[in-house]
C-alpha positions in Angstrom: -4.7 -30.3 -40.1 -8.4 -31.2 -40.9 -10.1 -28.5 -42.4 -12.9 -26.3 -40.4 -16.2 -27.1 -40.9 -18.4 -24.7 -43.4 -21.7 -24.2 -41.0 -24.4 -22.9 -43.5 -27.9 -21.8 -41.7 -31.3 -22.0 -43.3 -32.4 -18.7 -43.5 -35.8 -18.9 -44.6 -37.2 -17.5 -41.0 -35.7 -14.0 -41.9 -38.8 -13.6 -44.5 -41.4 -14.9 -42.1 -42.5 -12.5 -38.6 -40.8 -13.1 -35.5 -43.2 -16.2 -33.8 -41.4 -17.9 -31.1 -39.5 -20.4 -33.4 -38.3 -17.7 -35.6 -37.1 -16.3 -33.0 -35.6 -19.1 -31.5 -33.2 -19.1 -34.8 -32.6 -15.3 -35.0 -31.3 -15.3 -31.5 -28.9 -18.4 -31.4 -27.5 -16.6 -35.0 -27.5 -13.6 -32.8 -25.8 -15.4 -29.9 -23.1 -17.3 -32.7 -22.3 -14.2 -34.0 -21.2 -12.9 -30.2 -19.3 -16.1 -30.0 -17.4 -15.1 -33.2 -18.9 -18.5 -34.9 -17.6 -17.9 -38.8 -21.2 -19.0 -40.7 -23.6 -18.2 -43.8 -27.3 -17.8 -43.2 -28.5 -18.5 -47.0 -31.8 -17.4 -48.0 -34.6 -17.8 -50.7 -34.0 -14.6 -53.4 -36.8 -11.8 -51.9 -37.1 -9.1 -49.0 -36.2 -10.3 -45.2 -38.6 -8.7 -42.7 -37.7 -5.5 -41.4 -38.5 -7.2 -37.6 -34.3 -8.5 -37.6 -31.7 -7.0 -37.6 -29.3 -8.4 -39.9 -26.3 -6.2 -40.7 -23.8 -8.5 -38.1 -25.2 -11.7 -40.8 -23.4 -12.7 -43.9 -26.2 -13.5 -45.7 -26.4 -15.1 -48.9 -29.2 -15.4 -51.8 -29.8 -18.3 -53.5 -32.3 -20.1 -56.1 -35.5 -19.9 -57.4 -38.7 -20.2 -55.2 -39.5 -19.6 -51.6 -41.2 -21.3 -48.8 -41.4 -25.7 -48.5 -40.3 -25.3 -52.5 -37.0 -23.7 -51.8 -36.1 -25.3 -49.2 -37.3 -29.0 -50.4 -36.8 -28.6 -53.7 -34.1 -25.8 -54.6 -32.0 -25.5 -51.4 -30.6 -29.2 -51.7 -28.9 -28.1 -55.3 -27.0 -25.7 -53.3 -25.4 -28.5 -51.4 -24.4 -31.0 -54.3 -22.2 -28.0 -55.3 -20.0 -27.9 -51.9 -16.9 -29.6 -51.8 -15.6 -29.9 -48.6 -17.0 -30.3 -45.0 -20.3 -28.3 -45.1 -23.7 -28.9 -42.5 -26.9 -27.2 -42.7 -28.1 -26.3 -39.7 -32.2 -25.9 -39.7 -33.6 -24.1 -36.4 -37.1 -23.7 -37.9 -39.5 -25.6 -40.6 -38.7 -29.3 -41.8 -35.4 -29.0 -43.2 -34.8 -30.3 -46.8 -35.3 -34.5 -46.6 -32.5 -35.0 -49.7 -29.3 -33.0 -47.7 -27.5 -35.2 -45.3 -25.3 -32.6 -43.7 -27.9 -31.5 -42.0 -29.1 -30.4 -37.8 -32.7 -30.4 -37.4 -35.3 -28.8 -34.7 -38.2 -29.9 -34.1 -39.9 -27.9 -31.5 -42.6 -30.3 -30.6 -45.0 -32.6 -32.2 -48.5 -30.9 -31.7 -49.3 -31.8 -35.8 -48.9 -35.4 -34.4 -50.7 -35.4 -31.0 -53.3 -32.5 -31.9 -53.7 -32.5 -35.7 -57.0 -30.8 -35.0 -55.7 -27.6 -34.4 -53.7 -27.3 -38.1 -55.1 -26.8 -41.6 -55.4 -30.3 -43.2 -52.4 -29.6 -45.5 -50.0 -28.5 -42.8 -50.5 -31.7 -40.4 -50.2 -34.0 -43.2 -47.1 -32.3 -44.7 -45.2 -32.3 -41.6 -46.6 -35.6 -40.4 -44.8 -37.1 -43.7 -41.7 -34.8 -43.7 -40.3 -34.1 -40.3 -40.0 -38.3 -40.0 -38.1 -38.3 -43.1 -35.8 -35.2 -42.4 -35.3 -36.4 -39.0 -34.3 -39.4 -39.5 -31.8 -38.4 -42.7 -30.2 -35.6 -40.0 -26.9 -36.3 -38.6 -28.4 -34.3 -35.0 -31.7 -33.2 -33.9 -32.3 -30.4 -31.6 -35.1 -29.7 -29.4 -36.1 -27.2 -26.8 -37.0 -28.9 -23.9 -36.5 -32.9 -21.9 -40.6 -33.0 -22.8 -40.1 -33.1 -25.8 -37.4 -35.0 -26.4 -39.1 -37.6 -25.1 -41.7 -37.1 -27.2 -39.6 -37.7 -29.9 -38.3 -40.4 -28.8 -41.4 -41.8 -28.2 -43.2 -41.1 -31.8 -40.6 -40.7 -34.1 -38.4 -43.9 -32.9 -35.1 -41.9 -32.9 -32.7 -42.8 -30.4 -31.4 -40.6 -27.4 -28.5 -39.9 -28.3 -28.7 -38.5 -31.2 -31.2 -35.9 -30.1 -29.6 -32.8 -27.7 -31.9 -29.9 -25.8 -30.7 -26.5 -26.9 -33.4 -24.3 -24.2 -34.9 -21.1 -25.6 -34.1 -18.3 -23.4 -35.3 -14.4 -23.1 -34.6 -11.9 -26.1 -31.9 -9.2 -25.5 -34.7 -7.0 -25.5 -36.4 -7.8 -22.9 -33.7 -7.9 -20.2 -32.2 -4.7 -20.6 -32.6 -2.6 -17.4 -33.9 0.7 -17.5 -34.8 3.6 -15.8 -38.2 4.5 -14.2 -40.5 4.4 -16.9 -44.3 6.5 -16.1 -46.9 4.8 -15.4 -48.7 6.0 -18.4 -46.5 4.3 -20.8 -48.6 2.7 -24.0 -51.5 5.1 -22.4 -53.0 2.5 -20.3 -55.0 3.3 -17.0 -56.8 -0.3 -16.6 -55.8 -2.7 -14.1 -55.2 -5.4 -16.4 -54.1 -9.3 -16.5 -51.7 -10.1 -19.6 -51.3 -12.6 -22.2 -49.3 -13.1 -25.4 -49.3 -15.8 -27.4 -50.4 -16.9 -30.9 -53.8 -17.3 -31.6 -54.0 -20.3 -32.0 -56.0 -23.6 -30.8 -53.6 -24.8 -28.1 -53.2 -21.6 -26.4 -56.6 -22.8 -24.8 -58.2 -18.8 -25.2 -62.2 -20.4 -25.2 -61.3 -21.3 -21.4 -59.4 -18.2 -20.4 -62.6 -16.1 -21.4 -64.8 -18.0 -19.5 -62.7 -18.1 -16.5 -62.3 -14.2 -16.8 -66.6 -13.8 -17.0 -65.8 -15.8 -13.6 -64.2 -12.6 -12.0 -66.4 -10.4 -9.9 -63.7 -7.5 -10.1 -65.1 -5.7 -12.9 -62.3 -2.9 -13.0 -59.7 -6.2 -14.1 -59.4 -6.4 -17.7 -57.7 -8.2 -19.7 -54.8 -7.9 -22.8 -54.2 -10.3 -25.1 -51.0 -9.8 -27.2 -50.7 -12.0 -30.2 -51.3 -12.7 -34.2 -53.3 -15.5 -36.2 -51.4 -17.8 -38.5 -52.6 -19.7 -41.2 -51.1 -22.3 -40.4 -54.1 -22.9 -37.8 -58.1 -24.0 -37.7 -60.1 -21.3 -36.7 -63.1 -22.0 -35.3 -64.3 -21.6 -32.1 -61.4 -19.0 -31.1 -62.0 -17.2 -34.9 -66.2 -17.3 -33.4 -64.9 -15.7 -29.8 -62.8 -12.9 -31.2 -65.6 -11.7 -33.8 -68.5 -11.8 -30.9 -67.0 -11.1 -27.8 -68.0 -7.5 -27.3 -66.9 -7.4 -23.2 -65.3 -3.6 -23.2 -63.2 -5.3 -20.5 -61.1 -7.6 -23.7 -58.9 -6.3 -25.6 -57.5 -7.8 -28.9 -54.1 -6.1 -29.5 -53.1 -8.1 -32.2 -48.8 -8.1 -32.9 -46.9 -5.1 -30.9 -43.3 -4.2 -31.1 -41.3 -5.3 -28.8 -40.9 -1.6 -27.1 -44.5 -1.9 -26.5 -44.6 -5.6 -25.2 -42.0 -4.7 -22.5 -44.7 -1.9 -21.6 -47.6 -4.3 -21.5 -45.3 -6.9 -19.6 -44.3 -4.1 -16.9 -47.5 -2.9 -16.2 -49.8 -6.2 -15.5 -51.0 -7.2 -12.7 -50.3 -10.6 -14.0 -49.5 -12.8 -16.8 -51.7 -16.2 -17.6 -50.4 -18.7 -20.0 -53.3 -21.5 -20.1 -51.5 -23.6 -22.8 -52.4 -26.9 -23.8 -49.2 -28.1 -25.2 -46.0 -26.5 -25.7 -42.5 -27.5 -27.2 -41.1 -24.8 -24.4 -42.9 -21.9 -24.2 -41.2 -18.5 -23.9 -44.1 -15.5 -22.8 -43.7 -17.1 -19.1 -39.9 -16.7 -18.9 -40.4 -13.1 -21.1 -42.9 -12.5 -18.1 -40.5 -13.7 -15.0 -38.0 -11.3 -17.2 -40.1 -8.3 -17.2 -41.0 -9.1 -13.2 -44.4 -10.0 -14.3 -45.8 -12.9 -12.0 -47.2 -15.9 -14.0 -49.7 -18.4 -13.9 -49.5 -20.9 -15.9 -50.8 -24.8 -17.2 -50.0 -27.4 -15.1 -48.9 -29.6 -17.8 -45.4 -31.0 -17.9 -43.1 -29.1 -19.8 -44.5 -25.6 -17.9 -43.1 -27.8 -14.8 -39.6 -28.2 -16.8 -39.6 -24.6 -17.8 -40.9 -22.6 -15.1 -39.9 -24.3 -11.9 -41.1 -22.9 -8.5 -40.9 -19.7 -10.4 -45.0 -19.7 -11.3 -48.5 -20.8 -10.2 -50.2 -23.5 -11.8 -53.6 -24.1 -12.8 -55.6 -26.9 -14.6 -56.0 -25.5 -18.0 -59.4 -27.7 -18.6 -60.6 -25.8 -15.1 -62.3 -22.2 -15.8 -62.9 -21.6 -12.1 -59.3 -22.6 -10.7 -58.1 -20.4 -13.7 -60.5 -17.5 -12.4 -59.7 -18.2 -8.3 -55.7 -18.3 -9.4 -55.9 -14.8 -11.0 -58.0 -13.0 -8.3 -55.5 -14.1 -5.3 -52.4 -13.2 -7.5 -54.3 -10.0 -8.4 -54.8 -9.3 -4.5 -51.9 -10.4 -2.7 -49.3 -8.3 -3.4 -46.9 -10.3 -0.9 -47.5 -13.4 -3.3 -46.5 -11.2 -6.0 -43.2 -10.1 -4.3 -42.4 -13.7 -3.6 -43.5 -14.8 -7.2 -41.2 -11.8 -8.9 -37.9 -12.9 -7.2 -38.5 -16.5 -8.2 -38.9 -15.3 -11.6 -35.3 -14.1 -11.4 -34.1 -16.9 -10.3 -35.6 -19.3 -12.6 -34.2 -16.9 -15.4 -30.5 -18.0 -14.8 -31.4 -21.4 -16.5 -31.7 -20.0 -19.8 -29.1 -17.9 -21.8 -28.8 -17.3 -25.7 -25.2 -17.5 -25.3 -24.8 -20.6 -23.4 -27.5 -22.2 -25.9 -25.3 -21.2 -28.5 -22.2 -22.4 -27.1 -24.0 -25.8 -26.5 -25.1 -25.7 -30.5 -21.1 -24.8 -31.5 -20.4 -28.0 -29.6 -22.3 -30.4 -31.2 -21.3 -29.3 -34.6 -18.1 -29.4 -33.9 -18.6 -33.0 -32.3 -20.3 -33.7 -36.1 
């Protein structure tokens, strides 16, 4: 009888806050776990952020280091050790080049089409890495058709090798509850709602100037989200320090608790994304029966369906004349909402996870 495979899993996102890729990785662990998947999340030596929770995870410390070093340098050691069948799989990051065993995911390829919008020393490291690891991986995993045919496309790797494992909504954010008051996180304001990272891509410079575009001056707007280093600042860095409209607000990170709230009580969400691997605030949204607009670029199409309302992203006034007829038409909304469910039934952390189980055990 062969022997099972030993799945490890690269554990390095459980010392890093919950952006969308780490989550991405702590909910298909989650969703293994359900599945009664038998695997080892190992992890640099140090604290894990108190944002998981980890108790279900047999989790094991190893090596010196932390970060690219570990997981480059240190976390390969590990593997010359193993006798037997043994992958790594890597949901997040480059994955170590020198382990063969391995599954890689690579979200997208924004360092390669857009290497404007990352430090200098993040662009080129990927640009030379994920290649390498990509091509030395036995699977690569991505989150959406887009961009696996980006992929394709730039990094030369054939189709088959490459599998779509969708993101889909946290736990969180689909339980039902009971009425909840409408003076939950203390807000009055009509407002429209975003969350993202701060980043370049997310395209805020435009969605300000579309919102100076409104003439309803009671419609504010939230913006849910945290800077990473990992990004230029500039002109987004300039907006936040100088925009003093009392009608913007910069909340910064929020618990999940009180991005449910914020989610619940918009008028509407806007996602005016330049690029995206996936993209999971509009599905959090439809989750939350938030109505959406979002950029009309192609994977928004692949993700959200009928299920939103699109808008150039480059167009300030479309962006504007989108949100004041969603604002206003509370029939649209109605119509947007049960789309929203609908379109949700495409993505489940379960059935992601089952997929993943599959092509390991196809390995």
């Amino acid at each position: 009888m062969m022997k099972e495979k030993r799945i490890y899993i690269n554990g390095r996102f459980l010392q890093q806050v919950p952006t969308g890729v780490n989550r991405y990785a702590y909910e298909l662990c989650k969703a293994l776990t359900i599945l009664k998947v038998n695997f080892v999340i190992i992890c640099p030596k140090g604290k894990l952020c108190d944002s998981y929770e980890v108790d279900d995870f047999n989790i094991i410390h190893w090596g010196i280091g932390h970060s690219h070093f570990w997981e480059q340098c240190v976390l390969p050691f590990f593997f010359l050790q193993q006798k037997g069948k043994s992958i790594l799989v890597n949901f997040t990051g480059i994955g170590p080049v020198l382990v063969k065993n391995k599954i890689v995911t690579i979200h997208d390829l924004a360092f390669m089409f857009h290497p404007q919008w990352y430090s200098k020393t993040y662009a080129s490291f990927y640009r030379i890495l994920t290649p390498l690891s990509a091509k030395t991986a036995l699977k690569v995993l991505t989150v959406s058709n887009f961009s696996k045919s980006e992929i394709i496309r730039m990094l030369h790797i054939g189709d088959r090798k490459i599998e779509v494992v969708y993101n889909a909504v946290p736990p969180c954010l689909m339980e039902e509850e009971p009425e909840y008051s409408s003076t939950e996180n203390n807000i009055s304001d009509k407002y429209v709602l975003v969350v993202s990272s701060i980043d370049p891509r997310k395209n805020f410079e435009r969605l300000l100037k579309a919102f100076r575009y409104l003439e309803d001056t009671d419609l504010h707007l939230y913006i849910v989200g945290g800077w990473n280093a990992i990004y230029t600042s500039g002109s987004i860095q300039n907006e936040m320090d100088v925009c003093e409209n009392p009608r913007i607000h910069w909340l910064g990170r929020v618990s999940d608790e009180e991005l449910k709230s914020y989610y619940r009580q918009a008028a509407c969400f806007v996602y005016p994304s330049l690029y995206e691997g996936f993209g999971i605030p509009p599905i959090e949204a439809m989750a939350m029966n938030c109505p959406a607009i979002v950029s009309d670029i192609p994977v928004l199409r692949e993700v959200c369906g009928s299920a939103a309302i699109y808008v150039n992203p480059y167009n300030e006034k479309e962006m504007a004349v989108e949100i004041k007829r969603l604002c206003g038409d509370e029939n649209l909304k109605e119509e947007m909402k049960l789309r929203g469910k609908k379109q949700l039934e495409n993505y489940s952390w379960i059935k992601s996870a089952g997929k993943l189980y599959s092509i390991i055990n196809s390995l």
